[in-house]
C-alpha positions in Angstrom: 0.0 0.0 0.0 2.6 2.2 1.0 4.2 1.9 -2.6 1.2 2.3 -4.5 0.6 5.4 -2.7 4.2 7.1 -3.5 3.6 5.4 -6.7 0.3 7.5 -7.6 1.6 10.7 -5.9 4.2 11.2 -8.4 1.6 10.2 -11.3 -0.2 12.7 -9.8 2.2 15.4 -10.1 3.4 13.9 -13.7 -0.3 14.5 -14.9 -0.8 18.2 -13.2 2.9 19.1 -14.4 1.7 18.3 -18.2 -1.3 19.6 -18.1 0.6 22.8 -16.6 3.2 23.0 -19.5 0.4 22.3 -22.4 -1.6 25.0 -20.7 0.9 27.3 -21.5 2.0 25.9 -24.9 -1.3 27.0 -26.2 -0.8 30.7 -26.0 2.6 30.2 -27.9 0.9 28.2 -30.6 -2.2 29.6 -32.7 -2.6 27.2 -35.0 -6.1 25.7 -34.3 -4.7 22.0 -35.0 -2.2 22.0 -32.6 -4.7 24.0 -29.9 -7.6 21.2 -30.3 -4.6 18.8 -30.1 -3.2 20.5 -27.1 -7.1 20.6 -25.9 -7.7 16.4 -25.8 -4.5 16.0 -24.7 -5.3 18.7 -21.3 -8.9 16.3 -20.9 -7.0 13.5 -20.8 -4.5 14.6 -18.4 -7.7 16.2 -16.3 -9.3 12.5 -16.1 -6.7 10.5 -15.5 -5.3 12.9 -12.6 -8.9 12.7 -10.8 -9.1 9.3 -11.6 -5.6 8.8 -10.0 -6.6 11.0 -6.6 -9.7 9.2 -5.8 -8.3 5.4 -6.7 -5.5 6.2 -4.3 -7.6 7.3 -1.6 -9.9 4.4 -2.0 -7.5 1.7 -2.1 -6.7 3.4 2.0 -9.9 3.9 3.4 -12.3 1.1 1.1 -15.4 3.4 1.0 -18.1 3.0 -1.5 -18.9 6.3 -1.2 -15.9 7.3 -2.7 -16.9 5.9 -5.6 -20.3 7.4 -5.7 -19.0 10.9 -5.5 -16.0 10.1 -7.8 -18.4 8.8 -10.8 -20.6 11.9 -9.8 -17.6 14.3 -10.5 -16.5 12.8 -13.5 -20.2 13.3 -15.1 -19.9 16.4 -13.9 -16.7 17.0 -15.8 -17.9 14.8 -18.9 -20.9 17.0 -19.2 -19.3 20.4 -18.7 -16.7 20.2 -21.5 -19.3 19.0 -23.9 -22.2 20.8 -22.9 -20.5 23.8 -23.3 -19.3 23.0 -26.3 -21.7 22.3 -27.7 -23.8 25.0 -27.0 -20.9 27.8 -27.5 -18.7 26.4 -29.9 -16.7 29.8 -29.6 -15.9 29.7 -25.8 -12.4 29.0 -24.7 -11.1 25.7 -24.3 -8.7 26.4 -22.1 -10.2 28.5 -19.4 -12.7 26.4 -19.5 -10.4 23.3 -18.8 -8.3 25.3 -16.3 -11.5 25.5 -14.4 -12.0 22.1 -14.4 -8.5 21.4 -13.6 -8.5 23.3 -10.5 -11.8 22.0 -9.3 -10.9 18.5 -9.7 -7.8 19.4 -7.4 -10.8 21.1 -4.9 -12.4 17.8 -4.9 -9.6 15.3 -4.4 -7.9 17.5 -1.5 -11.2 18.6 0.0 -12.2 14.2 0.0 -9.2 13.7 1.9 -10.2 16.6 4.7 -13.8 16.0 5.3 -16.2 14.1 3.2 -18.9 15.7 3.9 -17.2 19.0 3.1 -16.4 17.9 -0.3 -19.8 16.6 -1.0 -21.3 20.1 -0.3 -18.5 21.4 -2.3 -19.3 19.1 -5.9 -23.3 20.0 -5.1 -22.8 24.1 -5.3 -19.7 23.1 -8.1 -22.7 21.7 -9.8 -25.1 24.3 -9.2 -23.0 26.5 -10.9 -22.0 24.7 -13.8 -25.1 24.3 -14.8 -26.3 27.9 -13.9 -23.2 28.9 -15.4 -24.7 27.9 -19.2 -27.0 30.6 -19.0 -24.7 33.3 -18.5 -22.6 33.2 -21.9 -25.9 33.7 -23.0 -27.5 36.9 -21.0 -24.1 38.6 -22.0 -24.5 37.9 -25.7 -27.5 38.8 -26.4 -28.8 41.1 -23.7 -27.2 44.4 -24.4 -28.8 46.3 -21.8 -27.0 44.8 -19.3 -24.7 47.3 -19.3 -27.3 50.6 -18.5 -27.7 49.1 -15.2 -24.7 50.6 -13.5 -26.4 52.1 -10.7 -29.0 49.4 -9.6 -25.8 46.8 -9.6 -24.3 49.9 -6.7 -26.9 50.5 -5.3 -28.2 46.3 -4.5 -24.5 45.8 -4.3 -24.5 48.4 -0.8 -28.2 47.6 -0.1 -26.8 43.7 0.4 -23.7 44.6 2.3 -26.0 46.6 4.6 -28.3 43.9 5.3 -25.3 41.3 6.5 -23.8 44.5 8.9 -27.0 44.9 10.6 -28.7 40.8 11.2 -25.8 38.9 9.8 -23.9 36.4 11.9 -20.1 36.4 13.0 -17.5 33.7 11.5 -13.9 34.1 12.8 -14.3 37.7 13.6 -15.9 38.8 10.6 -19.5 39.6 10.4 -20.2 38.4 7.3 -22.6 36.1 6.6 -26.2 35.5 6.6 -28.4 32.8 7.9 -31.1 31.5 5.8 -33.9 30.2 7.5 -31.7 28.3 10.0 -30.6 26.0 7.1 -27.2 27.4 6.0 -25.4 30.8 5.5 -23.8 32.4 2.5 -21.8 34.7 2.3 -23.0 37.5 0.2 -19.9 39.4 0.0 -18.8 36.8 -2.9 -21.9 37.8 -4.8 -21.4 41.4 -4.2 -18.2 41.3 -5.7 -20.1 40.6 -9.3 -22.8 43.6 -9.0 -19.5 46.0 -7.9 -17.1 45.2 -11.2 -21.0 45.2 -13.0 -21.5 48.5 -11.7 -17.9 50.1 -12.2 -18.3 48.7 -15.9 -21.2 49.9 -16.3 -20.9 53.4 -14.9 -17.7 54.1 -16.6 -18.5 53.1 -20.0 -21.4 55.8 -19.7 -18.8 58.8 -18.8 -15.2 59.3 -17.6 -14.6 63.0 -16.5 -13.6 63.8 -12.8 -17.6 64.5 -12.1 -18.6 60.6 -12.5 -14.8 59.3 -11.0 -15.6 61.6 -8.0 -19.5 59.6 -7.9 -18.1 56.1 -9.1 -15.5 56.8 -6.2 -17.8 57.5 -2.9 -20.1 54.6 -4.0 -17.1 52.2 -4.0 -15.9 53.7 -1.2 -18.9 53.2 0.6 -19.0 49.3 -0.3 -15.1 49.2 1.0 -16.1 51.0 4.4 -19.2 48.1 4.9 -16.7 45.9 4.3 -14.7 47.0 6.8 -17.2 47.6 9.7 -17.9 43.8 8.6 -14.3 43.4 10.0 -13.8 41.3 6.5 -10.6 43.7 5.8 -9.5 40.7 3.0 -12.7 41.3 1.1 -12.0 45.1 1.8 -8.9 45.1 -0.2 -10.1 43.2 -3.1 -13.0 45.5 -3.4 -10.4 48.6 -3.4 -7.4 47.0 -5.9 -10.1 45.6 -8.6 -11.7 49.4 -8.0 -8.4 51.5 -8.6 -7.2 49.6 -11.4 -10.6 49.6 -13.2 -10.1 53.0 -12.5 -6.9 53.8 -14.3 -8.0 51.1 -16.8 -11.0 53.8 -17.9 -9.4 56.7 -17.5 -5.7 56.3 -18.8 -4.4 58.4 -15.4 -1.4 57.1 -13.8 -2.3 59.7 -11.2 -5.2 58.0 -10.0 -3.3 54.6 -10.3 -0.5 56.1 -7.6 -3.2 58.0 -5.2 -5.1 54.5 -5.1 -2.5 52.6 -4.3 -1.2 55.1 -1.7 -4.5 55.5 0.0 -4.3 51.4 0.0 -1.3 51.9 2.3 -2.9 53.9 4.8 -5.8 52.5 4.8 -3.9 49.2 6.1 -2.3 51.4 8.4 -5.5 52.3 9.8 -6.9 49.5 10.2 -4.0 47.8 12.1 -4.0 50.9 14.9 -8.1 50.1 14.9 -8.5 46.5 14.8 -7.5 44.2 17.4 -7.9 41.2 15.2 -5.6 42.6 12.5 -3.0 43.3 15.2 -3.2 39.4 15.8 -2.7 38.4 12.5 0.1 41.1 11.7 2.5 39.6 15.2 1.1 35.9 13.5 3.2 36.6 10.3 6.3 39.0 12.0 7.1 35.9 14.7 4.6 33.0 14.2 6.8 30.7 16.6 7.4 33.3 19.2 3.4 33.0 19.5 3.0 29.4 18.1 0.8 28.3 21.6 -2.0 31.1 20.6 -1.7 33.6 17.8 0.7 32.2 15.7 -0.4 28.6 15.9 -2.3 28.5 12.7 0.4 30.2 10.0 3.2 28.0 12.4 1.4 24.6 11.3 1.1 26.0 8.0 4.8 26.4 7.4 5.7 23.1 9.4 3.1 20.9 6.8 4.6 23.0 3.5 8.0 22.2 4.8 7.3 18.5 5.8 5.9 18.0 2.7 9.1 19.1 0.7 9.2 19.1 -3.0 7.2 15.7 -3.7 4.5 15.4 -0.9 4.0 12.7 1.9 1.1 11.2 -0.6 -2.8 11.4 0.2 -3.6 10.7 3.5 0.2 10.5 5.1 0.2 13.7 6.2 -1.1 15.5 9.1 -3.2 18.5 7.3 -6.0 18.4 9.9 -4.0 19.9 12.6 -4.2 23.1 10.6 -7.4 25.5 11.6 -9.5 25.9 9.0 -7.7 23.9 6.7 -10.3 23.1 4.7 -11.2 27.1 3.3 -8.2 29.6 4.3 -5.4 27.3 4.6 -6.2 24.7 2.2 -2.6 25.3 0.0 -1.1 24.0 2.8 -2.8 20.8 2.8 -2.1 20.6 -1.2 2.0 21.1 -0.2 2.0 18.7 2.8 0.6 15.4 0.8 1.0 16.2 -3.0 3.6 18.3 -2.5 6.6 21.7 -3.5 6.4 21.0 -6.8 2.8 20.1 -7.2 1.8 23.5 -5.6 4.2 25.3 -8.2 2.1 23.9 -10.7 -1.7 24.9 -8.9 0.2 28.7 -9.0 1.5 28.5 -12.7 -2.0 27.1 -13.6 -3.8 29.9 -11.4 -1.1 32.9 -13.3 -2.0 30.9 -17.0 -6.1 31.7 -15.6 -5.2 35.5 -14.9 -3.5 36.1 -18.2 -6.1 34.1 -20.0 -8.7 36.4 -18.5 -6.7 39.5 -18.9 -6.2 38.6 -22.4 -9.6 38.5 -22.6 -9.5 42.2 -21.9 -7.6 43.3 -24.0 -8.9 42.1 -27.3 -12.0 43.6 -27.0 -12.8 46.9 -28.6 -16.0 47.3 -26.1 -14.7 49.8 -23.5 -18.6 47.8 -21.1 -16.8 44.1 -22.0 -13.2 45.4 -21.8 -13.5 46.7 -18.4 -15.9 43.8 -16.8 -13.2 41.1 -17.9 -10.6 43.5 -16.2 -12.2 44.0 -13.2 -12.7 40.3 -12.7 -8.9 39.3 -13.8 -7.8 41.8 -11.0 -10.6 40.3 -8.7 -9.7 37.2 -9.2 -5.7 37.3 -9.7 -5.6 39.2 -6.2 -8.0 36.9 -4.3 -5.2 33.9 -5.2 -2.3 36.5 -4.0 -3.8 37.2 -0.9 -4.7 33.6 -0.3 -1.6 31.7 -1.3 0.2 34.8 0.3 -1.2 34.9 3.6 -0.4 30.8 3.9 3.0 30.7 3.0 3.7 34.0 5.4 4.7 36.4 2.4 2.0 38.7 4.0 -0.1 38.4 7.1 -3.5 36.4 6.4 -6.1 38.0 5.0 -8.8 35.0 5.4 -9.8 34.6 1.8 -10.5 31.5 0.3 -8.5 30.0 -2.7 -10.9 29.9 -6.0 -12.4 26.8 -7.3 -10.3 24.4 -4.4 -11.4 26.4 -0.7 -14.9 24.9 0.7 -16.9 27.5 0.4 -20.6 27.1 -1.8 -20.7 31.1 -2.4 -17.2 31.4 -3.4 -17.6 28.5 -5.7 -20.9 30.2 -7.3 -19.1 33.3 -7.5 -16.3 32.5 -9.3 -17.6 30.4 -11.6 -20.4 32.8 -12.8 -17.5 35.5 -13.2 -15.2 32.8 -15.3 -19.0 32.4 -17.3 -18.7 35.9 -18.1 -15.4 36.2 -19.3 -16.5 33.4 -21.5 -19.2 35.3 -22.7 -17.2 38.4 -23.5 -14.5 36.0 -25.3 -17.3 34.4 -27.6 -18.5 37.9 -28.4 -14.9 39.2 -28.8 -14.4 36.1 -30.9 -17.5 36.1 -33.5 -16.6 39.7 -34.3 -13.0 38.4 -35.8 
């Protein structure tokens, strides 16, 4: 058994380390043949990788319902790449399988945490794959998506004001909501599509210091919700996606600077005000000066990276458990302690192939509405995996955001894959107009 499972661990990271270098191999070749080539061979790679996770975790722990949710996810996987297809033969292959990809890693790591945990987790993935097919759609043909700006501001606020005032507390953020005693989401994730909506939207309809100066106290007033929320991580994605939209739509390097300044105070600020971010800022200076309290949770981070060296313990031979909140905040390093260095290189090479992909995306299109919203969520989405990968590995003090498509988390996973949905949908329109 033992074999079989160093065996299957370096499959593992044989399979993910293709896929990684094909992933980037597209972009340097345009030719369509080698691309759909490129494109089976990525699928292939994708199934035989999950296949290989959940066959080594059921040969340990001999539970049928392993099997069950394995067969589930690879329907799920099946359906998605041809659905999709087949219904937008224009949409891109390769965010597409990147998604995939990245879930399938969510599923295998999140199986090996907590069952039950991953079982929510391929439900909402689910959810939203299937949701996600109307969405290429809405942004195709409904144009008026884009008059909107200020109902998306406005809801987006109206939302965020609703969790301050009945919402319930989740370590030391108030930011979720209860429904009807039956499970919570977190609405903040949801928010983040009506703000980059809105910012889009607003922008496109004017750019003169009049509407910045507008644009810029609505923001601002979604940024200081956030922050009486105590959710300072969400905070700061709100505020970078904002000021680069920003200088995206007006072509000001001024702005670009001021925005990142006032970032820098702002932070400031709220480590003088906020005990909780005076915790987390001694966590990351000395994590094993406080390892019995306040640094405990970045110290077992480090200690399970660095046990797990460059090739991993394999699934289920390390100790990832012992980590708080392992399963959402710290889940990166669970993926270095059993699959893993050189493994998690690849998950960040695959996550940097996503962002340039999606700011690609940008930048082909001539539509100033489409151009911005792929920005927005490129930035959104590019500095929701620096924070999170950052904050584990101690490059910066933890912010408590979750890592897209792999965290537990069923409004994270809704969100991101409706914003990956419209991408798609601004990439097929960019696309037919060629």
């Amino acid at each position: 058994m033992n074999f079989i499972v160093e065996l299957t661990k370096y499959l593992m990271l044989l399979l993910v380390g293709l896929y990684t270098y094909y992933s980037f191999r597209v972009f340097v070749k345009r030719n369509k043949a080698y691309q759909d080539k490129a494109y089976r061979l990525m699928t292939w790679f994708l199934f035989v990788f999950h296949f290989t996770g959940y066959f080594t975790m059921y040969l340990q722990i001999r539970n049928d319902k392993l099997l069950i949710l394995y067969f589930s996810q690879a329907l799920m996987f099946f359906l998605a790449i041809h659905l999709y297809k087949i219904i937008y033969p224009g949409i891109s292959g390769l965010l597409l399988r990147n998604m995939l990809m990245l879930l399938s890693v969510g599923f295998i790591i999140l199986t090996r945490i907590s069952f039950d945990k991953a079982v929510r987790h391929v439900i909402f993935s689910g959810l939203a794959l299937g949701l996600g097919i109307l969405v290429p759609l809405v942004i195709q043909r409904y144009n008026k998506i884009r008059e909107y700006g200020w109902v998306y501001g406005i809801g987006g606020i109206g939302l965020l004001v609703l969790v301050l005032l009945i919402g319930v507390e989740n370590y030391g953020a108030k930011s979720w909501l209860n429904v009807f005693n039956l499970f919570t989401i977190h609405p903040t994730e949801f928010v983040k599509i009506l703000f980059v909506f809105s910012i889009a939207s607003l922008f496109t309809k004017a750019k003169d210091i009049k509407m910045v100066l507008v644009v810029s106290v609505m923001a601002g007033a979604m940024v200081l919700t956030l922050v009486f929320q105590k959710d300072l991580g969400g905070a700061l994605i709100f505020f970078v996606t904002y000021v680069f939209m920003l200088y995206v739509a007006t072509q000001k390097p001024l702005y670009l600077l001021f925005g990142l300044s006032a970032a820098s105070l702002a932070a400031w600020v709220a480590y003088r005000l906020f005990d909780h971010v005076k915790v987390r800022v001694v966590a990351w200076k000395n994590p094993f000066a406080y390892i019995d309290k306040e640094g405990y949770q970045i110290s077992q981070s480090l200690f399970a990276i660095g046990t797990g060296g460059w090739f991993g313990l394999g699934l289920f031979q390390g100790l990832p458990t012992s980590i708080p909140v392992v399963d959402s905040d710290f889940i990166f390093s669970a993926i270095s302690e059993e699959l893993g260095g050189l493994f998690a290189l690849c998950i960040i090479l695959l996550y940097i192939n996503c962002f340039i992909s999606l700011i690609d995306v940008s930048l082909k299109n001539s539509d100033d509405f489409f151009r911005l919203l792929a920005l927005g969520f490129s930035v959104m989405f590019g500095f929701q995996v620096f924070l999170s990968i950052g904050g584990v590995i101690k490059f910066i003090p933890s912010t408590g955001v979750t890592l897209p498509f792999i965290s537990s988390g069923g409004s994270s996973i809704i969100s991101t894959i409706i914003m990956f949905m419209v991408v798609q949908g601004i990439y097929q329109v960019s696309d037919s107009k060629k």
